[in-house]
Structures are given as structure tokens and as C-alpha cells.
C-alpha positions as CSV (number, residue, x, y, z in Angstrom):
1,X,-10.2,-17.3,10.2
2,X,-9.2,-14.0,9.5
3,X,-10.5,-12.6,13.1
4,X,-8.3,-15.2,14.5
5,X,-5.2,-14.1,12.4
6,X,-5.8,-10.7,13.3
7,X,-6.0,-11.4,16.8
8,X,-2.4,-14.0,16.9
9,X,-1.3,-11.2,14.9
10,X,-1.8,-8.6,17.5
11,X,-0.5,-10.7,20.4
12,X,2.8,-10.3,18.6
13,X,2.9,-6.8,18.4
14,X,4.1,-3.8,20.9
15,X,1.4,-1.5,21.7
16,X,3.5,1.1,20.0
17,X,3.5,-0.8,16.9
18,X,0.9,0.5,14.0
19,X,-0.4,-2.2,11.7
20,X,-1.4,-1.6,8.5
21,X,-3.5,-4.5,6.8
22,X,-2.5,-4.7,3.1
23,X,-5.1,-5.5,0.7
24,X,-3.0,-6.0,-2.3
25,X,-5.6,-8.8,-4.1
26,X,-8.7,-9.6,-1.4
27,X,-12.0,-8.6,-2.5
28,X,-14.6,-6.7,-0.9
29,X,-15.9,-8.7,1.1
30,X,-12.6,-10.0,2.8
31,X,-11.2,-6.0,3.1
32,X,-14.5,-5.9,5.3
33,X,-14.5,-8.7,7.7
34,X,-11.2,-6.6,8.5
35,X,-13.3,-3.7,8.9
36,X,-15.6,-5.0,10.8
37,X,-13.3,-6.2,13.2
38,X,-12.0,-2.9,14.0
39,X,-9.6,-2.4,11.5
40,X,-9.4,1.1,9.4
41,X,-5.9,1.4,8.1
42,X,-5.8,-0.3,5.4
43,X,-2.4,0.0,2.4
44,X,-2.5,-1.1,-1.4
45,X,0.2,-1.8,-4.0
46,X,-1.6,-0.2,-7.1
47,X,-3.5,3.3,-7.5
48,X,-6.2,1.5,-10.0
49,X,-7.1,-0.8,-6.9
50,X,-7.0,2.0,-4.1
51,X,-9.3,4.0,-5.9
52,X,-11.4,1.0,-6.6
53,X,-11.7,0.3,-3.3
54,X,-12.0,3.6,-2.0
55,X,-15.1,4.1,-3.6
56,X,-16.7,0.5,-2.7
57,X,-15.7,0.7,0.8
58,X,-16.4,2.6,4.0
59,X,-14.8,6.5,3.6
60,X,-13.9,6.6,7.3
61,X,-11.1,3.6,6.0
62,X,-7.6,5.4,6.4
63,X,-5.7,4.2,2.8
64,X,-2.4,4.1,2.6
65,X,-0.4,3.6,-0.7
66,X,2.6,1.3,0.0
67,X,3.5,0.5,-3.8
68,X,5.8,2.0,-6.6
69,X,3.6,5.5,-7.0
70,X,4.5,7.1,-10.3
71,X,3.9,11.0,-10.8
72,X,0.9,10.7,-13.4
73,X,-1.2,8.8,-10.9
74,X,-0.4,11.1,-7.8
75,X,-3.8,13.2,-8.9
76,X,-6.3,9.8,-8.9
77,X,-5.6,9.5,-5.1
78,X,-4.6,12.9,-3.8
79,X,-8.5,13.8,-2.6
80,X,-8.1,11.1,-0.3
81,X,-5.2,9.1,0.4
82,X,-4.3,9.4,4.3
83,X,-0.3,8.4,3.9
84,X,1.9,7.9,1.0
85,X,4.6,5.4,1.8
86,X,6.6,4.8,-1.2
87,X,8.2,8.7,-2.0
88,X,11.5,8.2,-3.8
89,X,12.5,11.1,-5.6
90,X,12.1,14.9,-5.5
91,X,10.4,14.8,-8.3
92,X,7.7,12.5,-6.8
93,X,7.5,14.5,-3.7
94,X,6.6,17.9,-6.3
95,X,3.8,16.4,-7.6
96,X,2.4,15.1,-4.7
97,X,2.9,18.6,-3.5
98,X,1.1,19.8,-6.6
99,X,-1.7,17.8,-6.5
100,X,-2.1,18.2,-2.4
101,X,-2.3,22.4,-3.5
102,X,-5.0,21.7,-5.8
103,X,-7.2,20.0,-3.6
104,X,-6.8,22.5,-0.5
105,X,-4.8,19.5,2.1
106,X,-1.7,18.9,3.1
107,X,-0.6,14.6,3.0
108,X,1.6,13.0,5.0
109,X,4.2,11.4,3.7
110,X,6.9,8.8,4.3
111,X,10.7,8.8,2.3
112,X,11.3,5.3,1.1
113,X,15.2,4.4,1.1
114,X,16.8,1.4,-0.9
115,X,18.1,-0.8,2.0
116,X,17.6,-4.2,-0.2
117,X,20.6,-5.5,-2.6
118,X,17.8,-6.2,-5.0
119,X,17.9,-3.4,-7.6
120,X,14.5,-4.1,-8.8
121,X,13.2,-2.6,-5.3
122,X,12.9,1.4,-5.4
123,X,14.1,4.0,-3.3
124,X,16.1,7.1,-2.5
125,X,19.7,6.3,-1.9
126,X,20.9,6.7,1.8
127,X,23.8,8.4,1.0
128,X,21.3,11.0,-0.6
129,X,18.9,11.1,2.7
130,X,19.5,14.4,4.2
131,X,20.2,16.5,0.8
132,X,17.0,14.6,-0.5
133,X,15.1,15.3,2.7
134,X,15.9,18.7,2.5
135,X,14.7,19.4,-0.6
136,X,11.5,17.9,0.2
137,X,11.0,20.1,3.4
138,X,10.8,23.3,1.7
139,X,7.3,22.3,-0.5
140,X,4.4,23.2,1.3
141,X,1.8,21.1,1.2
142,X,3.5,17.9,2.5
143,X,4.5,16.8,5.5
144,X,7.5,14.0,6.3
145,X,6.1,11.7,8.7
146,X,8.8,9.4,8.9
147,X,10.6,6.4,6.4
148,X,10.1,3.4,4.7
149,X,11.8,0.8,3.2
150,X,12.2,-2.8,2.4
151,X,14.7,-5.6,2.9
152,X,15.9,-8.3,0.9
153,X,13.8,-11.3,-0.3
154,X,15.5,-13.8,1.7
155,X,16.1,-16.7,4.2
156,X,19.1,-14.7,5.8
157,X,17.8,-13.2,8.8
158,X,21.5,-11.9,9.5
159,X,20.5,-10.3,6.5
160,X,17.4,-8.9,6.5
161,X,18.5,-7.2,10.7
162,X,20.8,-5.6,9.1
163,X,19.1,-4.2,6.3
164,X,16.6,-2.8,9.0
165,X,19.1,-1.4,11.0
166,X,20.4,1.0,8.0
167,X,16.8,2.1,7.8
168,X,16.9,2.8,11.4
169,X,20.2,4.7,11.1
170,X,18.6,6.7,8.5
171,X,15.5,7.9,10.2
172,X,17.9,8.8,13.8
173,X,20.2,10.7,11.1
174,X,17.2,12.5,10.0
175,X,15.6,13.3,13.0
176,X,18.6,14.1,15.0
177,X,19.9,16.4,11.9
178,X,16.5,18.2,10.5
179,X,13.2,16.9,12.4
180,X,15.0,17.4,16.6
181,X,12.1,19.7,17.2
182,X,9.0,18.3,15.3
183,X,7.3,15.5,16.8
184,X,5.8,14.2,13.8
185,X,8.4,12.7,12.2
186,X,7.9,9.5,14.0
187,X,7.4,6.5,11.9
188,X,10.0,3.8,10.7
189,X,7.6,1.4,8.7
190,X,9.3,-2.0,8.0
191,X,8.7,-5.3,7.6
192,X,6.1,-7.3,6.0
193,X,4.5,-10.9,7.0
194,X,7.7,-12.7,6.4
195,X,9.9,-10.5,8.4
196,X,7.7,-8.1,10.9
197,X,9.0,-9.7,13.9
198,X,12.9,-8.6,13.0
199,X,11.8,-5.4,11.7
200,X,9.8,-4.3,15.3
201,X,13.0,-5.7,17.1
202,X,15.2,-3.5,15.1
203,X,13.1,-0.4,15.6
204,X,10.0,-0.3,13.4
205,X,6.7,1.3,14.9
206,X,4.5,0.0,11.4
207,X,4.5,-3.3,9.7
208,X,3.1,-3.6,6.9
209,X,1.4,-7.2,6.5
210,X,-1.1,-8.9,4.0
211,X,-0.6,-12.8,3.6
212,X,-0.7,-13.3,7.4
213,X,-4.0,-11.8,8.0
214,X,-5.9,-13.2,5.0
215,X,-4.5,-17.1,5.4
């Protein structure tokens, strides 16, 4: 079942599109009939879990931490996480830049903005974006890739379009104002299994999906 999700999955996506399977809950032996499929970037919720996994699973797996990432947990994944999605403050960004020093690598990173009405949902403030982003440029051992963020829980598409389109805004603000001349600040990553499809229409290049793939 899941090779055939994968595969309806794909169909629906733009070549230009990255997916990134979330494992947030599957076991082992689910994260692998993923993997063996193809499939090596691969994004969890919570840092106990990634490392858990990291060390059961194949090391050439790309992780990506998508969840709420606080600052005394930055040094569990630092040796190997591939992209951290969910930066939302300066002070975040520091001590992902600390810990990136102390193990000799730069990681790539990706500014998450608060698009959603939900206030429960994190993120940096828009109106903050290039101040924030500006800040964050001048540590050395990170590198902005791009943006994330996430729209509102709910049945209003109207809604949730628009939602993505601020993000979009934001990351052609960015680029156009501080990253004109550096190629890899490239990704927009929104939308999720309930609302990928709106997200890649209104300018996402990764989606971020779980439920769809493990049905």
C-alpha cells in the first residue's frame, strides 16, 4: 500500500517539487518500505524520535527536523541533521550556529514564519522577516536555504491560498532584498497531506506529507 501511495502521490507532484516523507509515529519497518522504494528524505516532529531513528536506520537517510526545535536539543542532532525547518528566533539560529562550530559543518537551514491565525503554531513574525534574516546571515556556520511555514487547520481553502501566498511574498521579499545573488536560497516548503496540492499551486517547491503516504 504504501508503494502505491507513494507512487499516486508523485503523479501529483511537479518535477520541481521536493517531497519529504514525514515519519512523525511509523515504526521501523514502515520508515523502510519507504526506503526501499527509493525514498531518503525523510522529516520528524520530535528530536527524541530523530535521533532514535537515525541510529536504527540507514545513515545515507537525509533527516530533516520539521517540528518545534528548542535550543537545548539543537546539540542531540547537530552531527547529523541534513535541514532544520522549523528556525524561529535569533536565538534558535545561535545555537544551531553554536553547535554546527563544534562539530566542524555548516547546516542548512530554513526560517519558519507564522502565516496561520492559530497562535499555538510558531514562527517568526513577517513583519520581522528581513531584520530577523539579517541577523541570522551574519553567523557563520549556517546557511538560509529558504522558508517554511504552516497554514491554518481548516476547511477554508480561500483560507489556507492565502495563507500560502504570504509565505510566498515573504521568501520573493527575501530573495529579491538579501539573497538576489545566492542561488541557494531556494526553497518555499508548505503544505502537508491535507493541503499540498494548494500549497505547490501557490508557489511551494517542498511538501511536507505523512498520513498520505502511510494510509
Amino acid at each position: 500500500m504504501i508503494k502505491e501511495n507513494l507512487k499516486k502521490i508523485n503523479e501529483n507532484l511537479p518535477k520541481k517539487v521536493k517531497l519529504v516523507v514525514v515519519t512523525k509515529m511509523r515504526t521501523i519497518e514502515q520508515i523502510m518500505e519507504v526506503y526501499n522504494c527509493g525514498y531518503k528524505f525523510f522529516g520528524e516532529n520530535r528530536v527524541q524520535d530523530l535521533i532514535e531513528k537515525y541510529e536504527k536506520l540507514p545513515k545515507d537517510i537525509e533527516w530533516n527536523m520539521i517540528g518545534h526545535l528548542q535550543s537545548n536539543k539543537v546539540k542531540y542532532i547537530a552531527p547529523f541533521v541534513c535541514l532544520i525547518h522549523s528556525v524561529d528566533s535569533i536565538e534558535l539560529a545561535k545555537e544551531i550556529n553554536k553547535q554546527a562550530i563544534k562539530n566542524n559543518r555548516t547546516i542548512d537551514i530554513l526560517l519558519q514564519f507564522h502565516i496561520a491565525e492559530e497562535q499555538s503554531k510558531f514562527g517568526i513574525n513577517p513583519i520581522d522577516a528581513e531584520k530577523t534574516c539579517t541577523e541570522i546571515m551574519q553567523l557563520s556556520n549556517i546557511k538560509i536555504k529558504g522558508i517554511m511555514g504552516m497554514a491554518t487547520l481548516t476547511e477554508n481553502n480561500n483560507k489556507i491560498r492565502k495563507e500560502f501566498r504570504e509565505l510566498n511574498h515573504i521568501f520573493n521579499l527575501l530573495k529579491s532584498k538579501l539573497f538576489a545573488d545566492k542561488n541557494y536560497f531556494s526553497i518555499i516548503s508548505m503544505g502537508m497531506s491535507s493541503d499540498y496540492q494548494i500549497a505547490i499551486e501557490e508557489g511551494s517547491n517542498m511538501v511536507r506529507i505523512g498520513s498520505s503516504v502511510f494510509l
